[in-house]
N, C-alpha and C positions, 0 to 999 in steps of 0.2 A: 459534566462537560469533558471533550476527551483534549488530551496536548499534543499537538503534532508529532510526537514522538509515538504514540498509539494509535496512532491513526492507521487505518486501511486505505492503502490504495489499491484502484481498481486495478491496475498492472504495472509491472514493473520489467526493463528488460533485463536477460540472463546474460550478461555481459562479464567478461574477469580479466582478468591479468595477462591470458593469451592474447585477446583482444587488445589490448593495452599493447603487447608488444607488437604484433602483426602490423600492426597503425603503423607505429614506429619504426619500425623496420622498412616499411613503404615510404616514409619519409625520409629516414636514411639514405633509400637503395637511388635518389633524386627522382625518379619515375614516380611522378605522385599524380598526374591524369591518366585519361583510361591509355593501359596499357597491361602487360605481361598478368599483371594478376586479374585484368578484369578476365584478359581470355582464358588464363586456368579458372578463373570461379564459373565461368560461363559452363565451360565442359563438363565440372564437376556438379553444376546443379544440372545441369542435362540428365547426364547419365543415373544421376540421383531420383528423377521424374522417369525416367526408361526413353527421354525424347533424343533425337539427333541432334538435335542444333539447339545453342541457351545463343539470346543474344541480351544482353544487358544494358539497362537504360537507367535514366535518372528517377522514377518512379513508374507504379504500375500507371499511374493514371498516364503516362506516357505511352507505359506499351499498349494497352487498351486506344489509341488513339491510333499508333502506329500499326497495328493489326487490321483495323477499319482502311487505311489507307490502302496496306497490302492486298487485301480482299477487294479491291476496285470498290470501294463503297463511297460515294460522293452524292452532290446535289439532286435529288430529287429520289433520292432511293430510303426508305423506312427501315429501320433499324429495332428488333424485338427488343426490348428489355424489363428487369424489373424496377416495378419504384422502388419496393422495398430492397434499398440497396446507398450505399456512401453517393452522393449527387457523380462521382467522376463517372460513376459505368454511362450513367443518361450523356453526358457532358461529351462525353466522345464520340458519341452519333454526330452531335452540335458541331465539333471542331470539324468536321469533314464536310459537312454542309447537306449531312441526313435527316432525318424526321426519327426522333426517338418514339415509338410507340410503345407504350405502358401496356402488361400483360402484368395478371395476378399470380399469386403462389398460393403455393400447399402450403394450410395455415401450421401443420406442426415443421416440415424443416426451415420453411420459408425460401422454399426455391420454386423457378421454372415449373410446370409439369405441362406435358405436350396438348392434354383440357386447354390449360390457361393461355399457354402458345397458340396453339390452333383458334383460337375466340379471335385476337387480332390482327392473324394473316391475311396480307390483300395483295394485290398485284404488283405494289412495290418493294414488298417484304424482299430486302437481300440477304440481310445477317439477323440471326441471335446473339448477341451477349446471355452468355448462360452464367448465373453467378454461382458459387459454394458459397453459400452467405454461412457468415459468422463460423467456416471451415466444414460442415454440413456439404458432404456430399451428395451435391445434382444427379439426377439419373439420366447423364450424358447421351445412353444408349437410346434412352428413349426418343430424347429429344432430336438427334441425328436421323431416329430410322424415321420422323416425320420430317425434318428439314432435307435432308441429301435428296430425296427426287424429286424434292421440287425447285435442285439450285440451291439454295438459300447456305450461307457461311455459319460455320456454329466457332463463335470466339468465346475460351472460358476464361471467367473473372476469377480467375483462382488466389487473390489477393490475399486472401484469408485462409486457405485449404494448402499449405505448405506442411507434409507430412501427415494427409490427410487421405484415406485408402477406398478406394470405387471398386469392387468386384474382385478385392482380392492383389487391386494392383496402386501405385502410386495416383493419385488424383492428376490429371495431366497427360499420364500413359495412352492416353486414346484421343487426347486433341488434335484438332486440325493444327489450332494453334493456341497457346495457354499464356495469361497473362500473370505475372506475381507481382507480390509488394511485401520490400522490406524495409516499411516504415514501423519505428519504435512498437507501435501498438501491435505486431505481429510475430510469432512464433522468433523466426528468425529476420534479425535488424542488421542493417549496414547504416542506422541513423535515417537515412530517405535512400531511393533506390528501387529498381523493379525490374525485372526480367521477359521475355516471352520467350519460351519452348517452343517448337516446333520439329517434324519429321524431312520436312520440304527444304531441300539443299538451294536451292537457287532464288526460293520466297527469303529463307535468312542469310543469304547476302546481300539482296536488296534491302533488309529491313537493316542492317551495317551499314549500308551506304546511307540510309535515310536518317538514322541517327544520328548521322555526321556530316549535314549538310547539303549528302547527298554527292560524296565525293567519290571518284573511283577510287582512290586509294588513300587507307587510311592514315591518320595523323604518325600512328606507331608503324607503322610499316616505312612511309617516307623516314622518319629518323633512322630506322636498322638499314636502309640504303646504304649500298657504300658509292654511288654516285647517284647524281642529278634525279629528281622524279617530276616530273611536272603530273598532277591531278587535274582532272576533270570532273566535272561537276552535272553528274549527269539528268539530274530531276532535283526542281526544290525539294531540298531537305531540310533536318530539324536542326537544333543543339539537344540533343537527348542522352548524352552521355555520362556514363558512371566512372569515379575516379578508384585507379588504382588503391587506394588507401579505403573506400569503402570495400571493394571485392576482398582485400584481406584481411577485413573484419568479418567478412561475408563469408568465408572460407575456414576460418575458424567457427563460426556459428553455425556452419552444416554440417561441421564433426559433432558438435553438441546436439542435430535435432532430433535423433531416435531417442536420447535421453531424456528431453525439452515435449518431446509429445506421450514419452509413456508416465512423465510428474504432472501433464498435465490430466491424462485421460483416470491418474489415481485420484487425484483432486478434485474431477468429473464423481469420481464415483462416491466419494465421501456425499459429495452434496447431494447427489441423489438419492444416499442413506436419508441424511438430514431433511431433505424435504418431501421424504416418499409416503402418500395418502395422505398430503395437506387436501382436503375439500379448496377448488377455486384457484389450483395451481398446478400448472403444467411448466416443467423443466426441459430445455433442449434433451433429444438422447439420439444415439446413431439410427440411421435409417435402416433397413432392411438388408439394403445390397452393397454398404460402407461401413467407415469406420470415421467420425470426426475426431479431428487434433483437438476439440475444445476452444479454439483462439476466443472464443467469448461462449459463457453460461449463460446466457438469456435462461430468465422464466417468465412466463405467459400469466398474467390473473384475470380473474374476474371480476369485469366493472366494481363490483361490489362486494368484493375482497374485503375483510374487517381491516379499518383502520385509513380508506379511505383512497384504496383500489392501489393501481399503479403511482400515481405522485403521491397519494400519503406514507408509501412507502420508499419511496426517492426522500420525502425528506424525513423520514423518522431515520433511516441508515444514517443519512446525514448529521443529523441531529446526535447520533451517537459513535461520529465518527470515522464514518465508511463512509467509501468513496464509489456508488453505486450509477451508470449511466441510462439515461433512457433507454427504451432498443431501437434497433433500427430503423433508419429516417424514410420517408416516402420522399420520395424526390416530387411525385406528383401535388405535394401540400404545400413546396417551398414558392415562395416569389417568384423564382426564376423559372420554374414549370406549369405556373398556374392559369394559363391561356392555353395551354395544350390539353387538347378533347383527350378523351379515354373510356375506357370502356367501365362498368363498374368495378372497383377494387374491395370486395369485403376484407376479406384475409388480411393484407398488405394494410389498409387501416385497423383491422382491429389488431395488427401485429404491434403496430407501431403507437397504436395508442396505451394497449394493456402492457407492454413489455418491459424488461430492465432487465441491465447486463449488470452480474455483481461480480466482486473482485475474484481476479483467479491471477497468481505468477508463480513463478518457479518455489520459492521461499517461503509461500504463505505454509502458516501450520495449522493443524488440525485445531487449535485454541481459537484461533484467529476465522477458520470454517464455522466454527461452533458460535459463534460471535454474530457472524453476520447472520445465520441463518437464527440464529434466536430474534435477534431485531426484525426480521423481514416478519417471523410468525408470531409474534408480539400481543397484536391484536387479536391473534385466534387461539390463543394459550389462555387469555384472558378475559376469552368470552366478550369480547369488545364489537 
């Protein structure tokens, strides 16, 4: 039996003493809602993606909502996406009053491909949600030169894909418009928190105003007045906004991510050593035309995997220790999607049924690699 003290967890975030103080600093300076530092982190993660414009919000599952809005997408209009994917990408069709339509993926990245897209295009098709699942770069290009002439919005779920590379260039570089998330489980954390990129000057000051209510002038703006401001309220708006005290967490955490993604893409590659010509196992690995940050090692088994496929190995890690997660959820299997038709999904279920995400953080060591991946192949070491 292991003691907590030896235990694996599945992730852990890269947080220190800079962090510690930037907080505090922000709570010092008394500016502790959004203000002065969310708009330097705004800038700074912009320019860090190659986009014009960061506008920063309270989670991605936020800016994914607000993106939909931006893109005129409302009641009665079908919204691409994947099941296999966190429930919020589906969820934000819902908040706008779209019809999410479920499209499959390519069973090794587990993204989009313009086959899977193209199967359930209809006459209401406005937007894709494209994801980077699990930081696995989408083939963007592809999927644009099949949506742009027919109209249709391409929004990327770049939740996961923060310091993740498409063709050479930042993941996001080439979005209409790009959604991020820096909640704990992600590369770079402000605690909760999300951003959208974008090139389009006058889409993100509308998505500022929408954040906030939907006021003409923002909260920080009226305070650095030096007289009177009366605001306007010009479109229902949201409460979407991130506080000063996380951007300068957030800020500090994007000086750390070229270092945060090349610990991670070394710790990628150990375990590929370690589990390279297992018979019955397939490991995430980059695609052709990118580069993934890793934010999760999914490996792929076979039904009949020794030792009793995908959940006997969820709980044998378990069982010794490790703190191992399913893979990725189909939104189409939950409760809350299970009235909505679709088209067949093979891939997206056998993703979700065979898969599991094992521990990967900054700190893990190579004793600690060797560990898990001994328990995962356990069964076929020992001819089980």
């Amino acid at each position: 039996m292991s003691t907590l003290t030896d235990r694996i967890p599945v992730m852990v975030p890269y947080l220190g003493i800079e962090e510690e103080q930037a907080a505090a600093e922000a709570v010092a300076s008394g500016w502790i809602a959004q203000g002065p530092r969310v708009a330097q982190f705004e800038r700074a993660f912009a320019e860090s993606v190659t986009a014009a414009h960061g506008v920063a919000v309270s989670s991605c599952t936020t800016a994914l909502h607000l993106s939909l809005v931006a893109c005129g997408i409302g009641p009665g209009d079908e919204v691409v996406v994947p099941s296999l994917s966190f429930i919020a990408t589906a969820n934000a069709a819902r908040y706008v009053g779209a019809d999410p339509v479920f499209a499959d993926v390519d069973e090794t990245t587990g993204n989009l491909t313009p086959d899977t897209v193209r199967e359930v295009l209809g006459p209401r098709t406005r937007a894709i949600v494209l994801v980077h699942q699990g930081g696995v770069p989408a083939d963007v290009r592809a999927i644009k030169e099949l949506a742009e002439p027919l109209g249709i919005a391409v929004v990327e779920d770049a939740a996961c894909a923060v310091g993740s590379v498409y063709r050479g260039a930042p993941v996001g570089a080439e979005a209409q418009v790009a959604t991020w998330s820096f909640h704990p489980r992600k590369l770079l954390t402000t605690g909760e928190g999300g951003m959208l990129t974008l090139d389009d000057a006058d889409r993100a000051t509308r998505l500022r105003r929408l954040r906030e209510h939907g006021m003409s002038v923002s909260a920080a703006d009226r305070h650095a007045s030096a007289g009177p401001v009366f605001e306007q309220y010009l479109e229902v708006g949201f409460n979407f906004r991130m506080t000063d005290i996380q951007a300068a967490v957030g800020l500090v955490q994007l000086g750390r991510l070229a270092e945060i993604v090349r610990r991670r893409r070394e710790l990628a590659a150990y375990y590929h050593a370690l589990l390279a010509g297992v018979p019955g196992l397939r490991a995430v690995r980059d695609p052709e035309y990118g580069q993934s940050n890793y934010q999760s090692f999914w490996v792929l088994l076979d039904p009949d995997f020794p030792g009793g496929g995908r959940d006997g190995a969820l709980a044998r890690l378990a069982e010794r220790g490790i703190s191992a997660r399913r893979g990725i959820m189909a939104a189409h299997l939950e409760p809350a999607y299970d009235t909505v038709k679709h088209v067949d999904l093979p891939a997206t279920e056998r993703i979700t049924r065979d898969s599991l995400i094992l521990p990967m953080f900054h700190t893990m060591t190579s004793a600690q690699q060797e560990r898990v991946a001994a328990a995962l192949l356990e069964p076929v070491a020992s001819g089980v």
